[in-house]
N, C-alpha and C positions, 0 to 999 in steps of 0.2 A: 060762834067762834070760827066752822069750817069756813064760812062765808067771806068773814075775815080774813082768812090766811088766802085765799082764794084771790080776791079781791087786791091782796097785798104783792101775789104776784103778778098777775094782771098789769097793775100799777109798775110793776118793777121792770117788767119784758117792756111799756111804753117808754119808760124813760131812757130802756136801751136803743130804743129805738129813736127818739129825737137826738139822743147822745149822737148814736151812727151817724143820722144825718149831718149835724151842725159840726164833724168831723169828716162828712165829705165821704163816708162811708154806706155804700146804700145795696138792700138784698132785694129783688125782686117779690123773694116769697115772704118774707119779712114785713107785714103790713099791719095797721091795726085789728084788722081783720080776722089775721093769722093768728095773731095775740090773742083775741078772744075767743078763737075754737079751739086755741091748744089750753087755755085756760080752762073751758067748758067739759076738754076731753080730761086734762089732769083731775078737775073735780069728781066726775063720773067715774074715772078710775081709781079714787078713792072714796067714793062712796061704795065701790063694788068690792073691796079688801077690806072693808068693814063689814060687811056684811057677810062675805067670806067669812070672816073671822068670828063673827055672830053663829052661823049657823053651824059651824066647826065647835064651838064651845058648847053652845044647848045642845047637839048631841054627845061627841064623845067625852068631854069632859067631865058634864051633868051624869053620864053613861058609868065614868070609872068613879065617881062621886058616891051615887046611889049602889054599885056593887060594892064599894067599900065599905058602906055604912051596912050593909046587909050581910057582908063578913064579918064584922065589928060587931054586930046587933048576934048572931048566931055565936060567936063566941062566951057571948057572955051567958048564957042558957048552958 
């Protein structure tokens, strides 16, 4: 599915891009080129806030998880 949303904008930055032209509007840095490293780079920077987010959660989450259960579990004793 990443692949897809990915993909979909890729697709969408091209279209902006034939649109510019065939309106006579044109960016130098604006190429399809450009379109697919900013593509490449928006991906990796969501694959990098995933995993952020991945390893943010198995420790501290998992962390107040398991101390709770351990306060929870000592209570009842």
């Amino acid at each position: 599915m990443k692949k897809d949303v990915f993909t979909l904008l890729g697709g969408f930055l091209t279209a902006l891009l034939f649109f510019f032209g065939t309106i006579g509007v044109s960016f130098d840095w604006f190429t399809t080129e450009s379109i697919n490293a900013f593509v490449i780079v928006v991906s990796a920077f969501m694959a990098l806030i995933v995993n952020i987010f991945a390893v943010w959660k198995n420790t501290h989450v998992s962390m107040r998880i398991k101390q709770w259960l351990r306060k929870k579990e000592s209570q009842k004793k």
